[in-house]
C-alpha positions in Angstrom: 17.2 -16.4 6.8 18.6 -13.1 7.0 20.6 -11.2 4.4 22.0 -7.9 4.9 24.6 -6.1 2.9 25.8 -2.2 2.2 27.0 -1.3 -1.4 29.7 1.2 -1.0 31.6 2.5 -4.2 34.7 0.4 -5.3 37.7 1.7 -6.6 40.0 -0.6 -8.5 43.4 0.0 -8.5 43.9 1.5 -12.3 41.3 3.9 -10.7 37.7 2.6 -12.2 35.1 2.9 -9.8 32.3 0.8 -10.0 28.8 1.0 -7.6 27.3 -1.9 -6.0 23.5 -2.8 -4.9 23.4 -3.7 -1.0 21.9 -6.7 -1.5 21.9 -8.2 -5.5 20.0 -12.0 -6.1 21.2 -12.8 -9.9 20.0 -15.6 -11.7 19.7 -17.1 -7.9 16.8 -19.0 -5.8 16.3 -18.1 -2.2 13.7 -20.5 -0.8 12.8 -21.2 2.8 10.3 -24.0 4.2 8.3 -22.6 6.9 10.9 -19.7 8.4 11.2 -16.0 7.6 13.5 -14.5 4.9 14.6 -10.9 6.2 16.6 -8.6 3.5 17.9 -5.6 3.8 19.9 -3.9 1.4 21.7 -0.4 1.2 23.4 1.5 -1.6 25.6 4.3 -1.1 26.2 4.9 -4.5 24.7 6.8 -7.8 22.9 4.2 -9.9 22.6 1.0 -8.0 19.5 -0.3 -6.2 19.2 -1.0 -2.0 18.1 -4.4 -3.2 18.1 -5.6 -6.9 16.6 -9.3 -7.8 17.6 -9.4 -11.7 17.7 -11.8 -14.4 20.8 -11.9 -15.8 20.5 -13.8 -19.0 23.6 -16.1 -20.5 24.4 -16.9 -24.0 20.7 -15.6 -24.6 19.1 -17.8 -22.0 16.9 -16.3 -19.2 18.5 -17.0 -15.6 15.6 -16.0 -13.5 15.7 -14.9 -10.1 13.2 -15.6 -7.1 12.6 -15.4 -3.2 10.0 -17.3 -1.7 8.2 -18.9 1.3 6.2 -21.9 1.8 4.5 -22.6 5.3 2.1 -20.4 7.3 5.2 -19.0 9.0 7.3 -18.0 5.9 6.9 -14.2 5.9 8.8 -12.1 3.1 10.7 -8.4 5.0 12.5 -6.9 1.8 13.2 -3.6 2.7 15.8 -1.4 0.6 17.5 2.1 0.5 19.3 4.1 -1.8 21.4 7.8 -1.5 20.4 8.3 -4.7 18.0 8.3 -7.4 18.5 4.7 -8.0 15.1 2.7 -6.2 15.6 1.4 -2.6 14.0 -2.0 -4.0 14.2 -3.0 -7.6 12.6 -6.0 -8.8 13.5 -6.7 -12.9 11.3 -8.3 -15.4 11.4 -12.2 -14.9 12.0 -12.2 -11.2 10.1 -13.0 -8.9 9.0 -12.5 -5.1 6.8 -14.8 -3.3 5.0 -17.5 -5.3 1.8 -19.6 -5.3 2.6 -21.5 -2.2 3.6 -18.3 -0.4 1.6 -18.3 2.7 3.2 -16.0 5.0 2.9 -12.0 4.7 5.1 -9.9 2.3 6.3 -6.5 3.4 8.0 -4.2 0.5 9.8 -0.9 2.3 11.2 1.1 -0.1 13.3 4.3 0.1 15.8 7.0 -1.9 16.7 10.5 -2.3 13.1 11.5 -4.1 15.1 12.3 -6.9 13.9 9.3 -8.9 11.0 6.1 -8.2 11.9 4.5 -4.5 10.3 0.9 -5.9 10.6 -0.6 -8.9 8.2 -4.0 -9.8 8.5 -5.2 -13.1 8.9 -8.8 -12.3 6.0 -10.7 -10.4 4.7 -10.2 -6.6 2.7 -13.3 -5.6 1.2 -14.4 -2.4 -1.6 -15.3 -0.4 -1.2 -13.6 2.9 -0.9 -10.1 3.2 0.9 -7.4 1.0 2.5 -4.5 2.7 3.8 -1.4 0.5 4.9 1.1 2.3 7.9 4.1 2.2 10.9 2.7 4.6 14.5 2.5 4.7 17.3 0.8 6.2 20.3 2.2 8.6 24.1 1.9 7.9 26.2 -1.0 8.7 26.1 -3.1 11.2 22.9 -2.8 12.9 21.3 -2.2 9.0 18.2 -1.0 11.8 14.7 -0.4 10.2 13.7 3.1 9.2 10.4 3.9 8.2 9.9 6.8 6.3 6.7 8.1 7.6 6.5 11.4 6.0 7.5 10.4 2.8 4.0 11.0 0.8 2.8 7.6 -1.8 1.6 8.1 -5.0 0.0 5.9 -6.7 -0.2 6.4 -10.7 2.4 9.6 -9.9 5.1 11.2 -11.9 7.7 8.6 -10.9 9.7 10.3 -8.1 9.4 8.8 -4.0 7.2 6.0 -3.1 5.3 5.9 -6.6 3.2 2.7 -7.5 2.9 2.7 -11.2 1.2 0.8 -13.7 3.6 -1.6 -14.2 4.5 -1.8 -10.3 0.5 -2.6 -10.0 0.8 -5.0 -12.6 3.2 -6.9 -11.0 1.0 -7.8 -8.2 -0.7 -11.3 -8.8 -4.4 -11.8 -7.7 -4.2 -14.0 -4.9 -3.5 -11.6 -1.8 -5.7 -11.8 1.4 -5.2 -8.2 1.4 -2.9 -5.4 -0.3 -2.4 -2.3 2.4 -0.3 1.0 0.9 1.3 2.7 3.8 0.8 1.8 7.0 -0.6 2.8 11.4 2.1 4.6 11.3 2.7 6.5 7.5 1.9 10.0 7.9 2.6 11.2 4.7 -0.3 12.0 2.0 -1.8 9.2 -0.4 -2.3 10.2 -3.8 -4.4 8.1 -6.0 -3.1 10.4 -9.2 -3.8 7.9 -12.2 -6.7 5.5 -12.5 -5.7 2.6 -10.7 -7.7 -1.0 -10.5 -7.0 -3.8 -7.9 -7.4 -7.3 -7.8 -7.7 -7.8 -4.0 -9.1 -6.4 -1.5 -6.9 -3.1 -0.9 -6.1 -0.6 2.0 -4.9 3.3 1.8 -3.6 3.8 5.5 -2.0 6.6 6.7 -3.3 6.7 10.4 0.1 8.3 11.6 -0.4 12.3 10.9 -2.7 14.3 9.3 -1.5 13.8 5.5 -4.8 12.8 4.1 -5.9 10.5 1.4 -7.1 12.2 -2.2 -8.7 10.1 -4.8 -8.1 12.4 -7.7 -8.3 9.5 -10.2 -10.7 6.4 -10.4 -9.7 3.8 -7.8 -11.8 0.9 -8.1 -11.6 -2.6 -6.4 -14.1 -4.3 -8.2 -16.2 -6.7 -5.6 -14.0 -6.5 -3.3 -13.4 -4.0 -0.3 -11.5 -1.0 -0.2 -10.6 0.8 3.0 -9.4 4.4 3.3 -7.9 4.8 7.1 -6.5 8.5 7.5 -5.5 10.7 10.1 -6.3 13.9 8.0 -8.8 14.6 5.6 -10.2 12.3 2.9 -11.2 13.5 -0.3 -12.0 12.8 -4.0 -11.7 14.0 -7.8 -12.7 11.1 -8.9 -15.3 7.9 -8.3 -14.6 4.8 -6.0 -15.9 1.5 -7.3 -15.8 -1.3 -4.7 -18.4 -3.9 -2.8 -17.9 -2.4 0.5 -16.2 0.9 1.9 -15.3 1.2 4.7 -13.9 4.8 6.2 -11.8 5.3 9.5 -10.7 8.8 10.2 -9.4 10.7 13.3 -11.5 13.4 15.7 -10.0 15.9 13.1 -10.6 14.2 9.5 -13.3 16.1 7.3 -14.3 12.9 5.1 -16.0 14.0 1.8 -16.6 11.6 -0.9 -19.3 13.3 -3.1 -18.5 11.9 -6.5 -21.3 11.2 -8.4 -19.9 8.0 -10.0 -19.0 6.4 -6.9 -20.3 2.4 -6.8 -20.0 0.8 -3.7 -22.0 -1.8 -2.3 -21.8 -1.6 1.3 -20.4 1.2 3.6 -19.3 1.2 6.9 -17.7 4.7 8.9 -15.6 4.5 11.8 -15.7 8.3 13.7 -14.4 11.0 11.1 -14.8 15.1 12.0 -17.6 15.1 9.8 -18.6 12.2 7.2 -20.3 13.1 3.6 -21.2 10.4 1.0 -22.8 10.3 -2.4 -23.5 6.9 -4.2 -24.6 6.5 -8.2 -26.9 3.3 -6.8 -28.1 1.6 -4.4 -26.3 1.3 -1.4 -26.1 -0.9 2.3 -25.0 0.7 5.7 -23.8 -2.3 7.1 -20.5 -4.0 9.2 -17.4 -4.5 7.9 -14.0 -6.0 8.5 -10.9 -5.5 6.7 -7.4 -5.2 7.4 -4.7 -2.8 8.5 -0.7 -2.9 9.3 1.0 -2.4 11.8 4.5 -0.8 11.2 6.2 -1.5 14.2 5.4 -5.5 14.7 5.6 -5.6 10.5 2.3 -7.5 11.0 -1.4 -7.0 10.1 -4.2 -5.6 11.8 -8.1 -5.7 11.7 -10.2 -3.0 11.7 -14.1 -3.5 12.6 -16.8 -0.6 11.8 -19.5 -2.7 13.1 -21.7 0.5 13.1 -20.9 3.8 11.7 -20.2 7.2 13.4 -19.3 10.3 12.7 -18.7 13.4 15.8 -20.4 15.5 13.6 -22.5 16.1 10.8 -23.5 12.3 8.8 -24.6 12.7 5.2 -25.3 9.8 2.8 -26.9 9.9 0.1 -27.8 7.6 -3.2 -28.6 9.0 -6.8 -30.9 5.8 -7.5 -31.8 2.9 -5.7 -32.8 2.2 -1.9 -30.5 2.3 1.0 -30.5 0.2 3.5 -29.6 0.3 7.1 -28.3 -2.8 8.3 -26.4 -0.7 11.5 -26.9 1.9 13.9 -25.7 5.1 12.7 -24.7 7.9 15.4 -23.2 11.5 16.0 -21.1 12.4 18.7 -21.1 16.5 18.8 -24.0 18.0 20.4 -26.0 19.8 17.5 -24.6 17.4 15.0 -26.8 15.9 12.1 -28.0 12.8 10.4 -29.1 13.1 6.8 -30.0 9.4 4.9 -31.2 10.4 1.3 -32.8 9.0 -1.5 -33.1 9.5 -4.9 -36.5 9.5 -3.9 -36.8 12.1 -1.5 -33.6 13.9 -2.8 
């Protein structure tokens, strides 16, 4: 199922001019049985939304509105852009994407002016395959083309202006998700992780596209589950990871340095950064790991394997208490390069 719209401003004839989402879902249902739903909305206006799914109420009843799947084959594309301030996709309180029985992937591209939030989630994101957030737009009328915005930096916990996740768009995801990935191969932009943020599925920060870099600046924690930071540029923190396993995939050019004392992670796993450099409050396992990825072009996921870790140059791990265990070969590319395992022990 497929629908595309523009929202151009309307002038009536005694000269009242009213704006107009690209695609609005009121107190409607859109469900498919094993086929895709595709929307794509655009606003060329000042206050509406690309896409808006609302709940408008009557006579003091709620009128709820929802898109969703069922079937291994019933992926969600809702992709939304506004000229404005206005969010490229706004989801209200008491609507709902996805659901339970949602099997298929869900993709969320979201884009505006910068001026104000791209992506608003107050209502309730549900699923079980994959979630994809990640800055995007949609092209004019009648092609209504995909456009992602791969410059555009994403903030998670941020002051509300681009691709911002905030609290409440967090709390609109419900636990259930194979995997969440923020950004995508192909996002080149910088992720922030600006206000403490927790997870309730295994999450992703990709941005394998340029040299942006991911900055933990506030805690970020996943809980037991994994968390993956995939970069092009530089990774860095402010503030401590907690997670079962990390795994870490840079470029030939990413400095990776992750030296927060609070950090608690189970299991780590490096894919070949610059230089790698790792500091853990316990105990800690270098071991395999698999998680996932996505893939901008093909809207679809992707695995990525650190079966053993590398670095090109200089490795450093170390652990504040507790053992560490080596459950993989660890390696350096760069001739003179270095491989510190440490202790608390021998620290």
């Amino acid at each position: 199922m497929r629908l595309w719209g523009i929202g151009p401003i309307e002038t009536d004839f005694g000269g009242t001019s009213s704006a107009n989402s690209g695609v609005l879902i009121g107190s409607s249902t859109v469900a498919v049985a094993n086929g895709q739903v595709d929307i794509r909305g655009f606003a060329n206006a000042t206050t509406t939304a690309g896409v808006l799914l609302t709940d408008t109420s009557f006579a003091g009843l709620p009128l709820p509105s929802s898109v969703s799947t069922t079937g291994a084959g019933g992926r969600i594309l809702l992709s939304g852009e506004s000229t404005s301030a206005a969010p490229g996709v706004s989801i209200t309180a008491g609507s709902t994407l996805g659901s339970a029985a949602t099997q298929g992937n869900i993709v969320i591209r979201a884009a505006n002016n910068g001026a104000g939030d791209a992506i608003n989630l107050a209502g309730t994101v549900q699923g079980s395959g994959v979630l994809n957030l990640r800055p995007g737009g949609v092209g004019p009328a009648p092609l209504f083309n995909l456009v992602d915005s791969v410059a555009t930096p994403i903030t998670i916990g941020g002051a509300g202006t681009g691709f911002d996740l905030s609290a409440a768009d967090l709390a609109a995801l419900q636990p259930g998700f194979s995997s969440i990935v923020v950004g995508s191969d192909a996002h080149a932009g910088a992720i922030t992780v600006a206000s403490a943020a927790t997870f309730a599925d295994p999450l992703t920060l990709q941005n394998d596209g340029g040299a942006g870099g991911i900055a933990i600046n506030a805690a970020l924690s996943n809980g037991p589950r994994n968390l993956t930071l995939s970069s092009g540029g530089a990774i860095s923190q402010s503030a401590p990871i907690t997670a079962a396993g990390l795994l870490v995939r840079g470029a030939p050019t990413s400095v990776v340095t992750l030296n927060n004392a609070a950090n608690a992670v189970g299991t780590l796993s490096v894919d070949p950064p610059a230089s790698f450099s790792f500091v853990n409050s316990g105990p800690l396992t270098l071991g395999p790991l698999t998680t996932s990825g996505f893939v901008a072009a093909s809207n679809a996921p992707q695995t990525i394997v650190a079966a053993n870790s590398t670095a090109a140059g200089n490795f450093q791990v170390q652990t504040l208490a507790g053992n560490l265990t080596l459950n993989q070969d660890v390696t350096t590319v760069n001739a003179g390069s270095n491989i510190d395992l440490a202790t608390a022990a021998c620290s």
